[in-house]
C-alpha positions as CSV (number, residue, x, y, z in Angstrom):
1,X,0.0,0.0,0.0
2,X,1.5,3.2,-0.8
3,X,-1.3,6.0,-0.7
4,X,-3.8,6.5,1.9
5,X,-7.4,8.2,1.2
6,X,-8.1,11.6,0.5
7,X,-11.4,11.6,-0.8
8,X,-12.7,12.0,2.5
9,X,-11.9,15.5,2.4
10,X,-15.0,18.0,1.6
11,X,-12.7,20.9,0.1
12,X,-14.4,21.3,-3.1
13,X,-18.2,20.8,-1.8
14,X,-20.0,24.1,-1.4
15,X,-23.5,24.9,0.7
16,X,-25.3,24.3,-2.1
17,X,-24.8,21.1,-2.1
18,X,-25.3,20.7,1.7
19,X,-28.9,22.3,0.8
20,X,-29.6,19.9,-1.2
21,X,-28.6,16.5,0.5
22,X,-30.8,17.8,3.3
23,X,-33.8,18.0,0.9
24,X,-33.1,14.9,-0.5
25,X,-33.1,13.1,2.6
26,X,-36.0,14.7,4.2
27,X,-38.0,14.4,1.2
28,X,-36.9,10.1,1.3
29,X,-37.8,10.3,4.9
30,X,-41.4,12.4,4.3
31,X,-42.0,9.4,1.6
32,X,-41.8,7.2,4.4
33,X,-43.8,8.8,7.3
34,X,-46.8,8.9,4.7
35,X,-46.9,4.6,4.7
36,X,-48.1,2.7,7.1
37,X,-44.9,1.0,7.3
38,X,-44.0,4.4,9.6
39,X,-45.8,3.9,12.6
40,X,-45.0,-0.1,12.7
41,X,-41.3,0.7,13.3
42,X,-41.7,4.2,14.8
43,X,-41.6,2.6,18.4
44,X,-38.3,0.9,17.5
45,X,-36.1,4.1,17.8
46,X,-37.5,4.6,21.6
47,X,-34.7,2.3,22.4
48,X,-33.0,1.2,19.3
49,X,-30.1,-0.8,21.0
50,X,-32.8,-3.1,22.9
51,X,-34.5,-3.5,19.2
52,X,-31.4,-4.9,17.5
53,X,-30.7,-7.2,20.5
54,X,-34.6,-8.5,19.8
55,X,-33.9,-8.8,16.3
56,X,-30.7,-10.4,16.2
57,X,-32.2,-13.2,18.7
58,X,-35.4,-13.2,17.3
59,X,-35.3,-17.2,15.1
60,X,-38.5,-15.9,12.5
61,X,-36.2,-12.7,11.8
62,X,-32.5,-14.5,10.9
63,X,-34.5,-16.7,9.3
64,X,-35.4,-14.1,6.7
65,X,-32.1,-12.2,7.0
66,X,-30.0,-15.8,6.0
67,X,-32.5,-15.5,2.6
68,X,-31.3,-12.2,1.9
69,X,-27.6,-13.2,1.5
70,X,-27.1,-16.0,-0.9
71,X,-24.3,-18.1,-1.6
72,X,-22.6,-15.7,-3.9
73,X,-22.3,-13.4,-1.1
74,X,-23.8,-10.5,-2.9
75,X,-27.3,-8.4,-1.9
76,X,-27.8,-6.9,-5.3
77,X,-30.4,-4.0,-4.0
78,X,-31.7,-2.3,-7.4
79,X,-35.1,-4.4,-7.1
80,X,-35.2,-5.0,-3.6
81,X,-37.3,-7.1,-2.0
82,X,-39.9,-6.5,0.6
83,X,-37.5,-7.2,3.4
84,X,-34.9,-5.2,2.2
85,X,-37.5,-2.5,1.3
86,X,-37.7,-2.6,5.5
87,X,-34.7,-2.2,6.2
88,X,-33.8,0.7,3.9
89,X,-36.9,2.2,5.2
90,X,-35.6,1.7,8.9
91,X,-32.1,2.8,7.5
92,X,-33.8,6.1,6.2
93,X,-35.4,7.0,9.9
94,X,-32.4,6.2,12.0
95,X,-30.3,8.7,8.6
96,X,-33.1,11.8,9.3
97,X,-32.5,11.6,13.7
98,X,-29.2,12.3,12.4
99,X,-30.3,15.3,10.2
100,X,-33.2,16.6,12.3
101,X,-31.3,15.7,15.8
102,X,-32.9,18.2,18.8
103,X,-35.7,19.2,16.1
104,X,-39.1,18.4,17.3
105,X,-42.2,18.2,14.9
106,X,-45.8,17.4,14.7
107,X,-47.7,14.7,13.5
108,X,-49.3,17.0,11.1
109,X,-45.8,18.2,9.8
110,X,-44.6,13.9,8.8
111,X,-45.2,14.3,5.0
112,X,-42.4,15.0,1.7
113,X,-44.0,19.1,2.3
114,X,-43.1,19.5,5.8
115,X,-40.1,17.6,6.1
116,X,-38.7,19.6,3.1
117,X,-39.6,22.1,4.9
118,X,-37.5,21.4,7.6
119,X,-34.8,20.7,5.7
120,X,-34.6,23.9,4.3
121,X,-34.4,25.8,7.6
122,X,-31.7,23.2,8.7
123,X,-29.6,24.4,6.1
124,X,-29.9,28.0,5.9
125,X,-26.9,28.8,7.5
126,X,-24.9,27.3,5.1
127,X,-26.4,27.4,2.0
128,X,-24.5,30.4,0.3
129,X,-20.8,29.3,1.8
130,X,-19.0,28.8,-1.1
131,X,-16.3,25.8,-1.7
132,X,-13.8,26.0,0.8
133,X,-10.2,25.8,-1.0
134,X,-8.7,22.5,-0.6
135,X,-5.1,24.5,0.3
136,X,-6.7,25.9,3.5
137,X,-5.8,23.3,5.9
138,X,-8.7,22.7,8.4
139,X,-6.9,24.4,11.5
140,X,-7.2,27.8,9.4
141,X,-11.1,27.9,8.4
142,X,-13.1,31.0,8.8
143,X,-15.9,31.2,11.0
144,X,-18.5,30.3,8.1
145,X,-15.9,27.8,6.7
146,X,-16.3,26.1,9.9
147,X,-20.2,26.5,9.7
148,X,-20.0,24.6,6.9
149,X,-17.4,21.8,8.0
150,X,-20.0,20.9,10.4
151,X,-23.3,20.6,7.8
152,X,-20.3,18.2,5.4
153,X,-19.6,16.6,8.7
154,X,-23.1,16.0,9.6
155,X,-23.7,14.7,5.8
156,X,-20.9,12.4,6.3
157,X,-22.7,11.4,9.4
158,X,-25.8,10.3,7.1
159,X,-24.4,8.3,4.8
160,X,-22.4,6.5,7.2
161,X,-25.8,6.2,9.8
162,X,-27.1,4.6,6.7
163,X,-24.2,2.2,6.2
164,X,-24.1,1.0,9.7
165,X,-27.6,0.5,10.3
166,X,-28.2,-1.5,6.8
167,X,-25.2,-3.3,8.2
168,X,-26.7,-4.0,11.4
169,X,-29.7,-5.2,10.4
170,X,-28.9,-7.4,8.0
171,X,-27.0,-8.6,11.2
172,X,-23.6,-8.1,9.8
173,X,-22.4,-6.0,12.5
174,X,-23.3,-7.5,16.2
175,X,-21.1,-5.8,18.5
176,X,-22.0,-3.3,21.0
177,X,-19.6,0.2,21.0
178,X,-18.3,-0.3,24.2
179,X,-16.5,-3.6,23.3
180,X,-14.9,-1.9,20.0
181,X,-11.2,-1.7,19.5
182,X,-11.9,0.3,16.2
183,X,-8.8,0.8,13.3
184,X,-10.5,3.2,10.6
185,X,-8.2,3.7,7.5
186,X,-8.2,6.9,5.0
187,X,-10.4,8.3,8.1
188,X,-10.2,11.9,6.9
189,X,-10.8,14.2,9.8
190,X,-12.4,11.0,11.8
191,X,-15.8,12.6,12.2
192,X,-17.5,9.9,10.4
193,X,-15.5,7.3,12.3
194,X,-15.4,8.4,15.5
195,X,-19.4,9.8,15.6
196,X,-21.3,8.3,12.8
197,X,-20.5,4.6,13.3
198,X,-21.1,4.5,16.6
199,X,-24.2,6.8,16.2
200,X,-27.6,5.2,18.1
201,X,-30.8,7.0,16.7
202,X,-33.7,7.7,19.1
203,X,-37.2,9.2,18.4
204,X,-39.1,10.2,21.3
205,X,-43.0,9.9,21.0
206,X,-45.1,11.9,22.7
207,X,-48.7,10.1,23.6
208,X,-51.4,11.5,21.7
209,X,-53.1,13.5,24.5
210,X,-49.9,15.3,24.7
211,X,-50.1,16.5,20.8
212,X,-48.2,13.2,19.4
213,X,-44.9,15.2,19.3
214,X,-41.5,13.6,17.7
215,X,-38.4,14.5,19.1
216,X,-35.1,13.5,17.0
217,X,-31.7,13.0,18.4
218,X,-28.8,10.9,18.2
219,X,-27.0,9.1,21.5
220,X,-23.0,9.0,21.1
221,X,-21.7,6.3,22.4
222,X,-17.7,5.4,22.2
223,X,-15.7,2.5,21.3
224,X,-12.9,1.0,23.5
225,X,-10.6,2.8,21.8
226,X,-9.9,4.3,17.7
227,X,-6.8,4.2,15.7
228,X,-7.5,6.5,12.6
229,X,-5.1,6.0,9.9
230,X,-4.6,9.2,6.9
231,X,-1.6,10.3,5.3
232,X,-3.4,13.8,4.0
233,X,-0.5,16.2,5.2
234,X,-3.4,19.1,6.0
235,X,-4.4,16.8,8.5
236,X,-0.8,16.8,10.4
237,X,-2.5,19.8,13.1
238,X,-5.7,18.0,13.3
239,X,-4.0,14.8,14.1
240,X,-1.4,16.1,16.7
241,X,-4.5,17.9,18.5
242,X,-6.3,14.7,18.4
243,X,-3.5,13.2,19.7
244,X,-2.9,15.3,22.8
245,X,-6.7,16.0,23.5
246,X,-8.0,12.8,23.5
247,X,-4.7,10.5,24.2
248,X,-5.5,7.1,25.6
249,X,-8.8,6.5,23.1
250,X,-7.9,8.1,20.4
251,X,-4.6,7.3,18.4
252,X,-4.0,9.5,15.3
253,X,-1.6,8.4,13.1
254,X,-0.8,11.1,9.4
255,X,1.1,8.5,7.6
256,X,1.0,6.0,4.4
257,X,-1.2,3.2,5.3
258,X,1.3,0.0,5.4
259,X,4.1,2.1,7.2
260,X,1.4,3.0,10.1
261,X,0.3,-0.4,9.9
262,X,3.5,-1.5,10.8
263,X,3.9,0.8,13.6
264,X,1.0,0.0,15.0
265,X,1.6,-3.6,16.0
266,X,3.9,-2.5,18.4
267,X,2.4,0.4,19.8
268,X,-0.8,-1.8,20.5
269,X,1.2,-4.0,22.7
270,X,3.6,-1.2,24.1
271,X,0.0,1.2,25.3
272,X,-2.0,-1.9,25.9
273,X,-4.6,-0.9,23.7
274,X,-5.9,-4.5,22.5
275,X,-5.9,-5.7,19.0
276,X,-8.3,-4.4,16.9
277,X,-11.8,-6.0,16.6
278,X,-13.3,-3.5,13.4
279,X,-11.1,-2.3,10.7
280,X,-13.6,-0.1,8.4
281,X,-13.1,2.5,5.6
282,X,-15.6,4.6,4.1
283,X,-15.5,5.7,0.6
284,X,-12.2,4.5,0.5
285,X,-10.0,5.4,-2.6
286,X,-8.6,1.9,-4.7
287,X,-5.4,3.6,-4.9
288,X,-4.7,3.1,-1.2
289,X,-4.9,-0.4,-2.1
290,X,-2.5,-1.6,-5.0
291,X,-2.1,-5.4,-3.7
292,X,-5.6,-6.5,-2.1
293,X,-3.6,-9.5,-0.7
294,X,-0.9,-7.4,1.0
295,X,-3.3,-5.1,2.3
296,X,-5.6,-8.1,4.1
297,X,-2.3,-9.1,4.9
298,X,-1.4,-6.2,6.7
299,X,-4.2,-6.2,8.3
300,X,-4.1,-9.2,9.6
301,X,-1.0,-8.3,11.7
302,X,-3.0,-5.7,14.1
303,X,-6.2,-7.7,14.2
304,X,-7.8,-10.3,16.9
305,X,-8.9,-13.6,16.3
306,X,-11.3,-12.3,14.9
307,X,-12.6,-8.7,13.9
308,X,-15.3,-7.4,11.2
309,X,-14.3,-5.5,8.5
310,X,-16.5,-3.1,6.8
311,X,-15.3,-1.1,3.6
312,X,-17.3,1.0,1.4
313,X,-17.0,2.8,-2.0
314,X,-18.2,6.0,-3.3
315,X,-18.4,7.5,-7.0
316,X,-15.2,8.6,-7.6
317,X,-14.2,12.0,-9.3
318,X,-15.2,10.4,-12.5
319,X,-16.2,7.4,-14.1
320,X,-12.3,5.6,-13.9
321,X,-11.9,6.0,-10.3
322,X,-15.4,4.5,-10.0
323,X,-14.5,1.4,-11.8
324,X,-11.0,1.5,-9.9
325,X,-13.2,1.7,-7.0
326,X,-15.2,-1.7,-8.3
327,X,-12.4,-3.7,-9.2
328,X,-10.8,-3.1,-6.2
329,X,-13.7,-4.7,-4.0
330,X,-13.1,-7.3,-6.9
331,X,-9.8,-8.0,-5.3
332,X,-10.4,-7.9,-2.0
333,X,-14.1,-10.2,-2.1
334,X,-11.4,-12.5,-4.3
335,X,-8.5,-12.7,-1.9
336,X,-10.8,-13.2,1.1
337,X,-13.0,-15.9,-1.1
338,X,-9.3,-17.7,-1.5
339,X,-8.5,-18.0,1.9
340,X,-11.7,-19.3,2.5
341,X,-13.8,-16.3,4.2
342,X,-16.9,-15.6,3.2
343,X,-17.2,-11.7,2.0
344,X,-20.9,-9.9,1.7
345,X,-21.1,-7.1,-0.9
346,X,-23.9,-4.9,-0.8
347,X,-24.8,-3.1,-4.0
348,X,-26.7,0.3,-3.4
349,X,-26.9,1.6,-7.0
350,X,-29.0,0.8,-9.9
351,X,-27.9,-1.5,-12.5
352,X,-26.4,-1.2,-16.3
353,X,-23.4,0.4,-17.6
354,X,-20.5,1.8,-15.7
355,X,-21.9,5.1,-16.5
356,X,-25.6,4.2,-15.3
357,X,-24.7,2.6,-12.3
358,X,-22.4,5.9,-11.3
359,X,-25.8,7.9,-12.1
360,X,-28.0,5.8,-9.7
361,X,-27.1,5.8,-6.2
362,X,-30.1,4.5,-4.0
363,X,-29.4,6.9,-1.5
364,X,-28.2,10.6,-1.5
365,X,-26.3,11.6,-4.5
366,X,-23.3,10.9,-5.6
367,X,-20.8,13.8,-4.3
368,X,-21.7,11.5,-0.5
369,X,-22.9,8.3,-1.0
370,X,-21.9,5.0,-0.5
371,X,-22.5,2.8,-3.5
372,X,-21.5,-0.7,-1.8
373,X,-21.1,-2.1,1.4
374,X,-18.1,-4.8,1.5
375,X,-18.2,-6.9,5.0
376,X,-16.6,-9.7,6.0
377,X,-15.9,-11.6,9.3
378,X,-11.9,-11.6,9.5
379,X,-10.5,-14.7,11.0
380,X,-6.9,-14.7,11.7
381,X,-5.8,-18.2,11.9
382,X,-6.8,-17.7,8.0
383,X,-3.6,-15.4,7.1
């Protein structure tokens, strides 16, 4: 490996855009609060830890789940099925307490109008920022430069929201937050890693004879401990703060991939931090990962018996890095096939050409969304 990511920056995304993930979103969630499918899984999010735990234990539910994820290993999502319709409908809710967190609304308000609405207001702080230069390191924004690092931050927090809870309830991704021993390559500024992975999504609900009220909101909760791994030299102040701030659970380390990788074998047995139990990357770049073998490899070195790995892709600049994006989960699904693992690739895009799929993300659009999921249950004693 001789690059680390840098599309996780936001340099050259403007308000505008901000302005209109928010509509997009809250229009997909209004969609949704119009079914009836709404108030069935509204009472989830009171306490959307103790749901999972019911739904990971729960023999009808696996039942279905193991039917969603055939032999081949891939969910191919651009006709879903009524069970995956759920989910991404579930998916969508826990995305908007994300986007609407500490905003309260009526019943009256839960249509595509109001939510839009909404959304609007949400973003009318940012909406006329321009781009922020991608020569400004993040230490140096203005104050409406850091306005608007917050709204990318939060839409970073959406996409990933979405990722972890499709994840989840496809029951993939089992462990709690507090047992986590997280490694998160081509991290970016961490936000996303450190915040929208862990993210739980509540909705309190009013009773009726109370006016029915919704409250959004998010609960934080923290893993064991995060590595973040990015070799982005404008994040060299960002990662030395990190460092000194939050020593002890967080561990920043602004170098190339395999050389921190290397280090941090040692230093996890020299600060008894644990081995690592979740490697993830989101939206990662296929030019941080030349040899999909070496990098697995690499892996495997900082790893604990076992650990999940979760990797997603994003649209590129342009249609090559797209493909490049592709073929590299080619390559890793492949190596991990060979050494007898069993990889799960989500596809969240429509089908066709190159070009087509690049146009049709499920979710979002394309300048923040995911557009697969690779997961796989890492075994060591397979490397």
């Amino acid at each position: 490996m001789v690059e680390s990511v840098v599309q996780n920056q936001w340099a050259s995304v403007s308000g505008q855009m901000v302005a209109d993930a928010y509509y997009r979103e809250a229009d997909a969630f209004g969609a949704i609060a119009e079914q009836a499918i709404f108030q069935r899984m509204l009472p989830n999010f009171a306490d959307y830890q103790a749901h999972l735990q019911r739904r990971n234990q729960d023999p009808a539910q696996q039942k279905k789940i193991r039917k969603l994820r055939p032999d081949a290993g891939t969910i191919d999502t651009a006709v879903p099925s009524p069970e995956l319709v759920e989910i991404f409908c579930e998916a969508q809710v826990a995305v908007c307490c994300e986007l609407f967190k500490g905003t309260s609304c009526t019943p009256a308000q839960m249509h595509r109008e109001g939510m839009r609405l909404l959304a609007q207001q949400a973003a009318r702080h940012v909406i006329n920022t321009p781009a922020i230069a991608d020569d400004i390191s993040p230490a140096d924004y203005s104050a409406a430069q850091q306005v608007l690092l917050e709204a990318l931050n939060r839409i970073g927090n959406l996409d990933t929201i979405r990722v972890m809870q499709i994840a989840r309830l496809l029951g993939l991704i089992v462990a709690r937050s507090d047992t986590v021993r997280q490694l998160s390559l081509g991290a970016g500024n961490g936000y996303r890693d450190r915040y929208g992975i862990h993210a739980v999504p509540r909705i309190t609900l009013q009773p009726q004879s109370a006016g029915g009220i919704c409250r959004f909101d998010v609960v934080d909760r923290e893993p064991v401990n995060t590595v973040l791994i990015d070799n982005d030299p404008m994040l060299a102040r960002h990662y030395q703060r990190l460092n000194t701030e939050q020593g002890g659970r967080i561990l920043a380390m602004n170098s190339a991939a395999d050389q921190a990788l290397e280090e941090l074998g040692l230093i996890q047995q020299e600060r008894s931090l644990g081995t690592r139990n979740l490697v993830a990357g989101l939206r990662i770049d296929h030019r941080m990962i030349p040899d999909a073998t070496d990098f697995l490899q690499r892996i495997a070195g900082v790893i604990d018996q076992s650990a999940d790995l979760l990797l997603t892709i994003g649209a590129g600049n342009n249609l090559a890095e797209f493909e490049g994006r592709l073929l590299c989960f080619d390559a890793i699904s492949q190596s991990l096939k060979n050494r007898g693992m069993q990889p799960v690739r989500i596809k969240l895009h429509g089908q066709g050409t190159l070009q087509e799929q690049r146009r049709r993300p499920n979710f979002g659009n394309l300048e923040y969304a995911s557009y697969q999921i690779l997961y796989c249950k890492l075994l060591r004693n397979k490397f």
